[in-house]
N, C-alpha and C positions, 0 to 999 in steps of 0.2 A: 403193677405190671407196667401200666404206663411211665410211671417216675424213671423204671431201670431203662426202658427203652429210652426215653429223653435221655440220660443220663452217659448211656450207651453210644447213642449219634452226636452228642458233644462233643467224646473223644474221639471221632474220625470226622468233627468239622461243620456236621450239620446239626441246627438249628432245628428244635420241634417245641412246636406250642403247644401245652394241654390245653383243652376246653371244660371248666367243670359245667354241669348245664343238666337242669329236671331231664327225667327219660324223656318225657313227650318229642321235647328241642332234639334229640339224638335222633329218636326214631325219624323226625322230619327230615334232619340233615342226609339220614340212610337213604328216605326215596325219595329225594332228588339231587343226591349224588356231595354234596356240601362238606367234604370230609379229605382226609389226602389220606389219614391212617383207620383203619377201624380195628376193634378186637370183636371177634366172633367166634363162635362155635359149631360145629355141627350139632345135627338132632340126636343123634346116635340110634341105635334100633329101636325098631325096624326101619328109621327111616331111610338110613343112610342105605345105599348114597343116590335112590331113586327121588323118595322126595328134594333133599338137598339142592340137587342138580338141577329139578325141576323148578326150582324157583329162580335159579340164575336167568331166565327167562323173564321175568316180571318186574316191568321197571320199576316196583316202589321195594325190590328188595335192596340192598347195600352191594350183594354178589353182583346184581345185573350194574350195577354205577361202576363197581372198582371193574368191572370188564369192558367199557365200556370205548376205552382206549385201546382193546386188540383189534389187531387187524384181523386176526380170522373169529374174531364175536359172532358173524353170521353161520360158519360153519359148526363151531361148538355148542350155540344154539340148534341146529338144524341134528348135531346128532345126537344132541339131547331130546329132542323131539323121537328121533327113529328107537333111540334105547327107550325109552319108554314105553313103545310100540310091537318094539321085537317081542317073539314068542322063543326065535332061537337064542340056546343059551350061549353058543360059538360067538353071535354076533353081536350078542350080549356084552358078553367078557370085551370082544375087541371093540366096542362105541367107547364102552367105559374107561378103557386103558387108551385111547386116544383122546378122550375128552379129559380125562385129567390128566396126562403127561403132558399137554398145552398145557392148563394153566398153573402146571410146574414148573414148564420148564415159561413161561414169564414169570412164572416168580408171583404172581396176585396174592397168594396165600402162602403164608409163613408160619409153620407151626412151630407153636410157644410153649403153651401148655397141652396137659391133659386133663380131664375133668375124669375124678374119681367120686364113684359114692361111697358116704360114710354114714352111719345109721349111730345115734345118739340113747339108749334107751335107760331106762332103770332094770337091774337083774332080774326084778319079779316076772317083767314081758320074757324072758328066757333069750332063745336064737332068735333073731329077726331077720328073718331071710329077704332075697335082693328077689325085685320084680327084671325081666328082661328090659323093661321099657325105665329109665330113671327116672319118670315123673308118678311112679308108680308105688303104691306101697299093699304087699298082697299081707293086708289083716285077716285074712281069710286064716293064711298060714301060720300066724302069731298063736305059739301055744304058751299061755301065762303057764309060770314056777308056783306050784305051792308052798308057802312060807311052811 
């Protein structure tokens, strides 16, 4: 993904360096900010987009560095704070559709890809059904094929 981005801002003029580098050096460069591009993901459920959001708040996330630079950072913080808080679901909906139409409409976050799951098995395992959560695999629900 990175090569095609490089490869991409060549032809309209700009210049991008890769960094190949162990995870550890990345994660460091994420919280304290040491980066101009990052590739990231959301949690996906249930997190999204409560937890998500909730860490843009915390300076050793990558979220809180790339926002670091808005001028309204204190207000997108503050109503990430109140959605979190709310019980109504009205003011709910509108924290969240203001909190992300900001950092839409700066542009912070670029979506690229999507992440799909895909399950690998041998036929004997049969159906292998999807857990709601991706890091999740319900063996419970695995009913093996009799040969």
């Amino acid at each position: 993904m990175a090569e095609i981005i490089q490869a991409d801002m060549r032809q309209v003029g700009a210049d991008v360096s890769l960094i190949g580098e162990e995870e550890s050096s990345i994660y460091a460069r994420q919280r304290d900010g040491r980066f101009g591009m990052i590739f990231h993901r959301t949690w996906g459920a249930p997190y999204d987009p409560h937890a998500f959001l909730s860490s843009m708040r915390v300076p050793s996330h990558a979220d809180f560095q790339a926002q670091q630079g808005l001028a309204d950072k204190p207000l997108i913080d503050k109503e990430i704070g109140e959605v979190l808080a709310t019980h109504d679901e009205t003011q709910r909906q509108a924290l969240y559709r203001d909190i992300l139409t900001r950092l839409h409409d700066e542009a912070v976050y670029l979506p690229i890809s999507y992440i799909s799951m895909m399950v690998v098995s041998k036929p004997e395992l049969g159906n292998i059904p999807y857990a709601p959560i991706a890091t999740e695999i319900p063996f419970e629900q695995i009913k093996p094929v009799k040969p």
